[in-house]
C-alpha positions as CSV (number, residue, x, y, z in Angstrom):
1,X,-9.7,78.7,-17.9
2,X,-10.7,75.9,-15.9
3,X,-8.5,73.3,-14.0
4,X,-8.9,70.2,-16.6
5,X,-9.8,66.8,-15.2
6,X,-7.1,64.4,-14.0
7,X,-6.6,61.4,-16.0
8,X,-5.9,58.4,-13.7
9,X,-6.0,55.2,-15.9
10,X,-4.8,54.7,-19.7
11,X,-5.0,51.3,-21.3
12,X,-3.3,51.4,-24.5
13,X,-2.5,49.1,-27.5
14,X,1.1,49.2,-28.4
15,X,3.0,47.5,-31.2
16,X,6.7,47.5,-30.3
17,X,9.5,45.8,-31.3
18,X,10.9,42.5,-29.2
19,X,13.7,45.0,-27.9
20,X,13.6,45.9,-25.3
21,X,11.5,43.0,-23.7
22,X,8.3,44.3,-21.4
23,X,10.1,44.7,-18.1
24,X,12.6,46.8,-19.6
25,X,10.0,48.6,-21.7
26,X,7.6,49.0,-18.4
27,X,10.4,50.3,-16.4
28,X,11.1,53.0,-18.5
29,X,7.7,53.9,-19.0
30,X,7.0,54.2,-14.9
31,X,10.2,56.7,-14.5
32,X,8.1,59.3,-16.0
33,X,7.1,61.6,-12.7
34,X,3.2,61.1,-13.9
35,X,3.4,57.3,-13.4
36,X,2.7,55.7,-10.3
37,X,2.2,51.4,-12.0
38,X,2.2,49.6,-15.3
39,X,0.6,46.7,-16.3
40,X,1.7,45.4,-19.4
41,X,0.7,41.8,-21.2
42,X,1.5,40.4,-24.8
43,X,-1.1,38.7,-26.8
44,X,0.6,38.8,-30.1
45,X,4.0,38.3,-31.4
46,X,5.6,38.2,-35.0
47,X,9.0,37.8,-36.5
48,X,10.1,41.5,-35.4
49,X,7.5,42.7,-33.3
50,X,5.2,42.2,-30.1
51,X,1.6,43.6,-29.9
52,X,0.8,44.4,-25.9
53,X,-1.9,45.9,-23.9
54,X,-0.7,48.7,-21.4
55,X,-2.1,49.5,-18.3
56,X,-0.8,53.0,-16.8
57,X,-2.0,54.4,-13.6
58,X,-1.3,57.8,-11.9
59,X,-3.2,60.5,-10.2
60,X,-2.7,63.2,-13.1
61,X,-1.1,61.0,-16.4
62,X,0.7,63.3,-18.6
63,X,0.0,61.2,-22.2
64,X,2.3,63.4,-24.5
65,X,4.9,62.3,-22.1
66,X,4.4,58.8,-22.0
67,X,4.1,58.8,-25.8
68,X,7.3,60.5,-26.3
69,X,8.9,57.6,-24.2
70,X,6.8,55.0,-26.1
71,X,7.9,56.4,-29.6
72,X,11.8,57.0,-28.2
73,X,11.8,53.2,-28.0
74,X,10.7,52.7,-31.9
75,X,6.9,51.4,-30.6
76,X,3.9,53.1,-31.7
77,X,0.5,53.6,-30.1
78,X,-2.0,51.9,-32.4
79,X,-4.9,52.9,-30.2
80,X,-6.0,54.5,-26.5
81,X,-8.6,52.0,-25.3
82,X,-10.0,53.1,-22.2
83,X,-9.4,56.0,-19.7
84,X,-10.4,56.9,-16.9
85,X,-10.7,61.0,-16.4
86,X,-12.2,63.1,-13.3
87,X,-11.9,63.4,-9.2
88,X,-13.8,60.6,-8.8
89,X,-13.6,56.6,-8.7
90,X,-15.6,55.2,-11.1
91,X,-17.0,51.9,-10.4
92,X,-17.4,49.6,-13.4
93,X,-20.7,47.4,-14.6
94,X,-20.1,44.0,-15.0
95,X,-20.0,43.6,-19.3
96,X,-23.8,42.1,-20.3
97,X,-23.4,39.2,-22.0
């Protein structure tokens, strides 16, 4: 079988609830041993829950395990919106307008 590609960057939308706030949620999320930086950022909140963007970054990100930690803490992952995947840097086009 061959060696899959690594995955390196994950942005993710996450609805979780306002406990544990982001720097506690982020924290836990960078002690899995795939991490290496999070990037998170709230641009929605309700009466029980916060909608944030998640930026994880890592040579080789293990998702299932980031998941696992994600769902442990009652959030859930309402979609994967970008990742990057390979041995090389991509570089990015500026968005056409």
């Amino acid at each position: 079988m061959a060696e899959q590609a690594p995955v390196k960057i994950i942005n993710l939308d996450v609805l979780k609830p306002h406990k544990p706030n982001i720097i506690e949620f982020g924290k836990a999320i960078e002690t899995e041993k795939s991490v290496k930086a999070v990037n998170i950022s709230v641009y929605a909140i309700d009466e029980k829950t916060e909608s944030i963007k998640l930026v994880l970054e890592g040579t080789n990100l293990d998702f299932e395990s980031i998941k696992k930690i994600i769902d442990d803490f009652g959030a859930v992952v309402h979609s994967i919106d970008k990742a990057v995947i390979g041995k090389k840097e991509i570089i990015e086009f500026p968005e056409v307008k």
